[in-house]
Structure formats: C-alpha cells, structure tokens
N, C-alpha and C positions, 0 to 999 in steps of 0.2 A: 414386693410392692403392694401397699393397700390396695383395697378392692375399691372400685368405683360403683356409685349405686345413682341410678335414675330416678329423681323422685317428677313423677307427674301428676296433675292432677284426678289424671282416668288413667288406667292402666290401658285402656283401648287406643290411648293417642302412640304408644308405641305397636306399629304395625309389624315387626320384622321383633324375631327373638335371636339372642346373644348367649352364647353360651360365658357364664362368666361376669354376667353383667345385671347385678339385679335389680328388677323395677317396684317403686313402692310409692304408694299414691301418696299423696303430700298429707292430707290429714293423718293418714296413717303415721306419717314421720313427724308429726307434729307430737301427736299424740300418743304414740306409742313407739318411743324411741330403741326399745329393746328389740324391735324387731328389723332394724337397721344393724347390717355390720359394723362392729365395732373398730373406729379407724380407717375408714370409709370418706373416699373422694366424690363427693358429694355433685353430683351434676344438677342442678334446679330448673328444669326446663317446665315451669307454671305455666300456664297460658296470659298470668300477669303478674307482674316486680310491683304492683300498686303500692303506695305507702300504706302500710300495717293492714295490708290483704295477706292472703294464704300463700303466695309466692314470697313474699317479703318478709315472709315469720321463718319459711321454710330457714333461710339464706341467715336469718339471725340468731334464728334456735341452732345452726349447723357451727355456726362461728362459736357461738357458747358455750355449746360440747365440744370444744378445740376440734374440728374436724373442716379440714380445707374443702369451700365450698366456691362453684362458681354460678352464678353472678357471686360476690358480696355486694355484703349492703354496702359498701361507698361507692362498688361501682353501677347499683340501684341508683342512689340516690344521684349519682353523678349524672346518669342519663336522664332522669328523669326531667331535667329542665336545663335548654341549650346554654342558659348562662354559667351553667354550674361544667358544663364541659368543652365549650367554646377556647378556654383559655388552654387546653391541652392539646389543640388542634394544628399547632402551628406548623411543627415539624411535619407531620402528617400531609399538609396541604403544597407544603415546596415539592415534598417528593413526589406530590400526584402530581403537582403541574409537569415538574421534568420527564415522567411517568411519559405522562399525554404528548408534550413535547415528542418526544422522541418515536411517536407511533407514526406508520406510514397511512394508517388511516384511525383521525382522531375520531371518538366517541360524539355523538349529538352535544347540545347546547345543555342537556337535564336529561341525567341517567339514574337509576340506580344500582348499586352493588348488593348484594347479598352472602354475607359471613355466616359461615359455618364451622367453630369454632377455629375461627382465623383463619379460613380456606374462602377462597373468592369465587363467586360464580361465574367468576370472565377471569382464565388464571390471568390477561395482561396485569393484573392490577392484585398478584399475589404478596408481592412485597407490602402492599401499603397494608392488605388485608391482615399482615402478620405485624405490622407496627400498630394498626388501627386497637387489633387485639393482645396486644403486649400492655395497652392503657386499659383497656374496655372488655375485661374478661368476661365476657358473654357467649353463650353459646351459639345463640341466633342473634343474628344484627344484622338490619337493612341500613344501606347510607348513602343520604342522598346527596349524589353529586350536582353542582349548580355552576353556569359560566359567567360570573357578576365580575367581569373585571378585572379577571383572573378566575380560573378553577376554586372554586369551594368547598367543602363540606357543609352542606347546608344543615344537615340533620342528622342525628343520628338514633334509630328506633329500635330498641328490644321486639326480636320476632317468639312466635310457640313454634311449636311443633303444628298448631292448626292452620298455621299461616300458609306453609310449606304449599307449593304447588306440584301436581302429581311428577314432573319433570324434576323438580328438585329435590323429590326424597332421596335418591340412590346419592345425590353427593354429598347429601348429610350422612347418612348412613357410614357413606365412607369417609368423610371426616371424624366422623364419631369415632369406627372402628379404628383410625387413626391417633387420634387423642388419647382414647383408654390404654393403647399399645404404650405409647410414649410420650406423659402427659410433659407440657411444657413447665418449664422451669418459673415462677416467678419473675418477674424485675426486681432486682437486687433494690434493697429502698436505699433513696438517698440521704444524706446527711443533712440534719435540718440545718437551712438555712441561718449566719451568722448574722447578716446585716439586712434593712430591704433598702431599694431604691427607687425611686417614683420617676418615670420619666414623662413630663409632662408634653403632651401632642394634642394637635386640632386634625380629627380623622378628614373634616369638610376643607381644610387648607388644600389652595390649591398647587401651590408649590412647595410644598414642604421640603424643611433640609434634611431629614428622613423618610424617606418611604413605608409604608404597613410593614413591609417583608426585612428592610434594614432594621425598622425596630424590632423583629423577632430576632433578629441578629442580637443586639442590646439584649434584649432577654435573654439568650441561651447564654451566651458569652457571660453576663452577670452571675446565671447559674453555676457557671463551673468553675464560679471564685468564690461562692457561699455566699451571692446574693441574692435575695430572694426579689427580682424587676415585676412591678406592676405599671401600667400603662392608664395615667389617669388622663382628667380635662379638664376646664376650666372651674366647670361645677363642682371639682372634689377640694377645691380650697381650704374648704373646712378641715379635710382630712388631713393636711400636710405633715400636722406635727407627728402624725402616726410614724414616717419613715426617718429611715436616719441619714439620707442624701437625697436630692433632688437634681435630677438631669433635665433639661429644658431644649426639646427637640420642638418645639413652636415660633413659627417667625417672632422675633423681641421687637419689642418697642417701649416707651417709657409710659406714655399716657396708655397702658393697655395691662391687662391683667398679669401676663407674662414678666413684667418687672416687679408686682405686687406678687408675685409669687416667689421670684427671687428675693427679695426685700425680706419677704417672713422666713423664707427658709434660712438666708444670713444668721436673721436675730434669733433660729432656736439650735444655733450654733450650729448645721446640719453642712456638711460639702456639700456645695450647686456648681454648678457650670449650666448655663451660665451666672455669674454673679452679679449683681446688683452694681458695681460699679465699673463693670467691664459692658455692661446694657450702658450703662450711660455713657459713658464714652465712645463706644462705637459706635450707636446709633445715629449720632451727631457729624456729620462730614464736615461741618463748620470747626468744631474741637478736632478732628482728626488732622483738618490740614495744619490748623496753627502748631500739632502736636509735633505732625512730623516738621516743619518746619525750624522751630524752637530746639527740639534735638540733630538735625544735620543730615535728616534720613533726605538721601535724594527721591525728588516726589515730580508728578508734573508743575511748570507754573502753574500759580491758583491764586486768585480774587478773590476775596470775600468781598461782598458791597452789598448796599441798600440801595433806595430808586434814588437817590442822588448820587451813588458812584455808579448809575449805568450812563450818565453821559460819557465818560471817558476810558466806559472800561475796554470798548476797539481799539482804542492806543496803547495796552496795557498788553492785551492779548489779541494776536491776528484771527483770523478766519481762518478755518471754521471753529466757531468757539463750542465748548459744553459747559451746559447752564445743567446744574445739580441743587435739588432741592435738600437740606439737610438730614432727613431721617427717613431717607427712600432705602429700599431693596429691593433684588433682584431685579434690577436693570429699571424699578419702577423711578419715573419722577427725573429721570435723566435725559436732556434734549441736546441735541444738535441741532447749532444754528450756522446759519453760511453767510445769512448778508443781515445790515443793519435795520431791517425792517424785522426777522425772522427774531434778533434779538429783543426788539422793543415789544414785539408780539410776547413773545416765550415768557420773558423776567417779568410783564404786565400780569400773567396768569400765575405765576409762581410766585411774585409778592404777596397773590390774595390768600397763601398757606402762609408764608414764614417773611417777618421784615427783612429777612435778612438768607442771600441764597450764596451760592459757589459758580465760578466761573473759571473752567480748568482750558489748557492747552490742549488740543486733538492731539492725541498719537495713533496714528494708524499700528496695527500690528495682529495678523494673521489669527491669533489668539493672545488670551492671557495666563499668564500663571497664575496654578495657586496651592499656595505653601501651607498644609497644616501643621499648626504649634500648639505642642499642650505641655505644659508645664515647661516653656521655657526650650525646647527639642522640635525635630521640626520627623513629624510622620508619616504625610503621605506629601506628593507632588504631584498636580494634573496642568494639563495645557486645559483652558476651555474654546474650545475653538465659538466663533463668531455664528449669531444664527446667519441661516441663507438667508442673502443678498440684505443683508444687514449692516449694522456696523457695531452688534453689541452682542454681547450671549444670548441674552433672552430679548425676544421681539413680541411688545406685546401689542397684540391685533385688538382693534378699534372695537368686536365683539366679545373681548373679556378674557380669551384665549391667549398663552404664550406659546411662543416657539422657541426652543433653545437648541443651540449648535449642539456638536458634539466634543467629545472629549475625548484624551488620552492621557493613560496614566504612567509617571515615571518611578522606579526607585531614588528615594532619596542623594543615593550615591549617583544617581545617575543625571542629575540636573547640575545646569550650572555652578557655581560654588558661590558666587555673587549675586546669585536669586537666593537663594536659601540666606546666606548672612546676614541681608539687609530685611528680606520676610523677620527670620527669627530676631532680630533687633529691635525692628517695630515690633512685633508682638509684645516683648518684652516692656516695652514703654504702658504698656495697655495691664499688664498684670501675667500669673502663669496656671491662665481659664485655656480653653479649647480656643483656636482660632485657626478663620482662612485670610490669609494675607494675600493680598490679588497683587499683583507684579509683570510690570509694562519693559520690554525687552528689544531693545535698535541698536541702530549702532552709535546711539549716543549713550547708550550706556544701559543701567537696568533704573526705575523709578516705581516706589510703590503709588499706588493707586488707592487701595484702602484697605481697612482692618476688620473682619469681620467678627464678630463675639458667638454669628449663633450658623456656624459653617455648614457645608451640605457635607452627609458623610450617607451615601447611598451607596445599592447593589449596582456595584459590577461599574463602577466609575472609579468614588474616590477609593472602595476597596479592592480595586482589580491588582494592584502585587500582592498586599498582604493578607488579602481574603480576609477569613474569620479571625485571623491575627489583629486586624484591625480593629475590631469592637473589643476584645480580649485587652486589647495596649489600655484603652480610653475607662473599659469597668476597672483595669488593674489600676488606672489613676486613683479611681475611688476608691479601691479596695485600702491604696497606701495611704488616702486622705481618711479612710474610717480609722483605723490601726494607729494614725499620729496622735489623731484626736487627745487633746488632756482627759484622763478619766475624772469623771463625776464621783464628789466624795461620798462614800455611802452614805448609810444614818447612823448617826451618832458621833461622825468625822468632826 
C-alpha cells in the first residue's frame, strides 16, 4: 500500500509522532517535490483550502503529480460556497431527520458535529458522518445542524488541525490512525448523465402537489435512469431551452406563468407534464363538466349558468347546492349553499370573478377517491378522507391557513374495478399527461368529480404502496418519452 504523507503548514501543528507517517510542510511539498514519497497518499491538512492560497496549490500540485490527495480541489471548491454544495445535501438530510427521529433524546434546535476523517464527535450520528464524507472528502469538517422546518445542514466548514479543541485531539488522532490503516475506497463515479430534466416548483407555495423532500424523490429516481433533475422557478424561464423535458410540480393555471412555460417547452419539442393543453382543459371545471357530460362519464348533476340562470337554478338542483368557481384548486373557490338566500349571496360574489360559474348536486361521502393516470394506466389509488368537521378535504381558515383530512392509500388491484375504469376513461378524454381523477362513491353508483392535470404526488400518502417505485414509474415515463423522440437531422442531413 502507498505511504500516506501529512503535509501541514508548521510541522509543530502535528503534536503526537507516527511511526510510518511522514510530515512535510506544505511549502516544502510545494516546492520541493522530490522530498515527498513517491506514490504517496497525500493527507492536506493547511490551516486553509483558500482559492489559490498554499493549502489549495498543495491539493493541485498533488492531483498533477497523479498522486491521490484529500481535500481535492473539487471538493475545495465545492465547500467553499453553500450554493455550490447545497445540491448534494439531499440524501444526507432524510437520513439525519430519521437519524434524529428515532433518538429517545433529540439533540437541541442548532448543533454541531465534528468529522474527523468521516468519524463523528457524537458516534449517534456515525452513519451520516460516513455518507457526509463519502461526498466531502475532507479531513476535518464541522457541520452545522439547524431545525428550520425539518432538520438541516445548514453549513458545512473545512476545520485545521488549529481548530481542534484539546478534548478532541485524541479522536482525531485515532481517526487518523484509522484512515492511514485502511484508507477508504472512493465512490465509484457515475455515468454521466444522458438527458436533464427541469422540474419546475414555487419553494413559497403553500400547498404544493410536491413536497421539498418528494422532489428529492424526482431527483434521485431521475438519477438512476441517466437523468440528470434540476429544480428550477419561475425566474429561470429564460433557461428552459437548456433541458430536454420539463416537469411542472407548480400549482397550473392559464393566466400564470406555469402555462407559459408549458407552451414554450411544447414548441422546443421537449416532453412536459404537464402539457399545455391538458392545463387548459382542466383548469376550467366549466369544459370539464360539459366534457364529461358529452362523452357519458357518469358525473354529479351540473349547471352551468350566468346571473340570469340563477333564478331557476333551485328547481334544477335541490339543496344543498355547490356553487364552483371555474379554475379553483384545492378545495379553493368551492361553496356550499343550503338556502335561497346563501345562494344569492355566494353566485353575487363569484359572478364578480367569472360570468359564468358551476352548480353541482351535494354528495355526501366519508371521503373521495383519487385515481392516478399517466399515460393512459392508472398508478397509485388514495381515499382523501374529509377535513375535521368539514365537508371537503381541505378547509381553508379565514387567516390564510388550510386544513386537510387525512388519507389512505390502496393498491391499484385493490380498489374498486368501477372507480378505476371510469378515473382512467376520463383521464383519457383529457390526453395521456399525469392526472388525479377525484371519484364520488354511494350507493347510486361511482361519479367523477373532476380531472386534475397537476396531481399531488407526496411523501408517505400517494407514494405509501409503491414508495420510490413511484417517482421511478413517472421519470421512466420521461425516460420513454426522451428515447421515442424523432431524432434531429445532423448537418449536412
């Protein structure tokens, strides 16, 4: 096995001698390379990685003479500024949360750890300390934990040897003497990436139909079909034509950015979900009902009317009526009325949005279904159960806040046979984009409700049977929509 050689700045910051282990001040190794073993695992513990300081030449001159060094320079320059290693955090962060999770006494609100070449100063948090250092080959590294809403990595800091507190020399010592024994293996590198894809989210949404932690889901899952997932917003417009599909995990609407980004990614021929004409049509519960209607899908009775069909639309439809605004989500914009006053009141204030609103029959029912469809197949099934003492999933509170019931989730083999056909038929009508088709269940029979283009696909709901299977099915879509794609004639075609 090569020899390992300590380059530090002062030979004095190593306080404890090794036999086997030779120390050699960094100018030294800078400048006089011949006095370095040749083929020598190179340990750089500078008191700083600075961009083109003495620490940072060490780490470069060691890579230029083929000679395995740790820090390298990419994993310098990675630390060096949290944008640049933020995106490699992900995995890292679920396992502390479960980490934490599962402790009978959780750590404070703002800690820190201390890595000693991947050896933790608090062993509960050994495991993370050796994935932290599987990305971050550093020898010293503080990392600061933070509770914003979920556990974080706030930061992550290259430490020296000066740093070390007299209590923590002895488990660096024996980390070290551990390391030189049997230094770790690299991470095998991966295969670069064949396609990317942009999944477009609003981090400030309050309801989103992805979670932070679901879209890491999307990330990884894309990963390990040779996509390379970036997680843009609304500001990166400009960049769209960069990727070669677009995923759209942002509540859609037509008059809003979110269909203008569908629209351009359509015209540079790129696979979206959602698509530009699956946004138009389902945003509209005015086109939905006439849709299902026109084709034979059983639906609730539904009115469309203006303020001259509210005179008789109680004869039409009994009490308690639901007055639906057309391009609401998540339970927004949707009222029940019980008497002829509640209705004059309601359709008075919903006129001053839209001339023209929806006026459906009440079904009472414990919960609703809801059938995901992508490409024409039907993948996950959840009950949404009703929020408390509500009469709709999500209850939104007069201060800005929602409240949503709870859920449960079924195998597809395991739901009715008559929810699913009549979900996956409608969908079909709408195009074969991602959808959740909501689905009303009595004993009069099953009736869709409506089509949704930009469905909720979160942790530990809609993917509780198929777990990570589930992001896996939705990037394999893309994967098969990159792959059909017609190729582009070269030059001179």
């Amino acid at each position: 096995m090569p020899a390992h050689l300590l380059v530090v700045d002062r030979r004095a910051d190593v306080k404890w001698a090794k036999d086997g282990l030779p120390v050699i001040s960094a100018r030294d190794y800078i400048a006089h390379p011949e006095q370095a073993p040749r083929g020598a695992r190179v340990l750089n513990l500078s008191r700083s990685y600075r961009y083109l300081g003495t620490g940072y030449y060490v780490s470069l001159l060691a890579e230029a003479r083929g000679e395995r060094v740790i820090p390298s320079v990419r994993t310098i320059l990675d630390l060096s500024q949290k944008t640049f290693y933020r995106a490699q955090l992900a995995e890292v962060e679920e396992a502390l949360r479960k980490a934490i999770k599962r402790m009978d006494h959780p750590p404070e609100a703002s800690f820190n750890l201390t890595l000693f070449f991947g050896h933790a100063d608090d062993a509960r948090f050994q495991d993370i300390a050796r994935t932290i250092f599987d990305r971050f080959r550093c020898p010293l590294l503080k990392v600061q934990v933070r509770l914003k809403e979920g556990w974080t990595v706030h930061a992550l800091e290259p430490l020296s040897l000066a740093d070390l507190r007299p209590d923590q020399e002895p488990l660096f010592q024996a980390a070290l003497d551990a390391y030189t024994r049997t230094s770790w293996r690299e991470p095998a590198a991966k295969a670069p990436p064949r396609y990317t894809l942009a999944i477009l989210h609003n981090p400030k949404e309050e309801l989103p139909p992805s979670s932070p932690r679901a879209l890491q889901k999307f990330v990884k899952a894309g990963e390990s079909l040779g996509i390379a997932v970036e997680l843009i917003e609304k500001k990166d417009y400009v960049r769209l034509a960069e990727f070669d599909a677009l995923f759209i995990r942002e509540t859609t609407n037509l008059d809003h950015h979110t269909y203008r980004f569908a629209k351009k990614a359509a015209a540079e021929g790129m696979p979206v979900i959602d698509d530009p004409n699956s946004i138009l049509k389902c945003t509209n519960k005015v086109y939905l009902a006439e849709l299902l209607r026109a084709n034979r899908i059983p639906a609730p009775k539904t009115v469309i009317f203006d303020k001259r069909g509210l005179a008789t639309l109680d004869q039409d439809i009994p009490y308690p009526i639901v007055l639906k605004i057309p391009d609401g989500s998540f339970s927004r914009g949707v009222f029940k009325v019980q008497t002829r006053s509640e209705l004059e009141a309601t359709a008075e204030s919903l006129f001053e949005q839209s001339d023209v609103i929806l006026a459906q029959e009440f079904m009472y029912t414990e919960f609703d279904w809801r059938v995901g469809v992508l490409n024409r197949q039907p993948i996950y099934v959840c009950q949404y159960l009703m929020a408390k003492k509500h009469w709709q999933i999500v209850k939104h509170g007069g201060n800005g806040r929602a409240e949503q019931g709870s859920a449960r989730t079924l195998a597809v083999e395991e739901a009715p046979r008559e929810v699913i056909e009549n979900a996956v038929k409608a969908a079909g009508l709408i195009g074969d984009g991602l959808y959740g088709v909501d689905v009303k269940q009595n004993e009069r029979g099953v009736f869709v409700i409506e089509i949704n283009d930009n469905p909720s696909i979160d942790l530990g709901v809609e993917d509780a049977k198929l777990k990570d299977g589930l992001y896996r099915l939705i990037m394999g879509e893309f994967l098969r929509r990159l792959e059909s794609r017609p190729r582009k004639p070269g030059p001179g075609a």
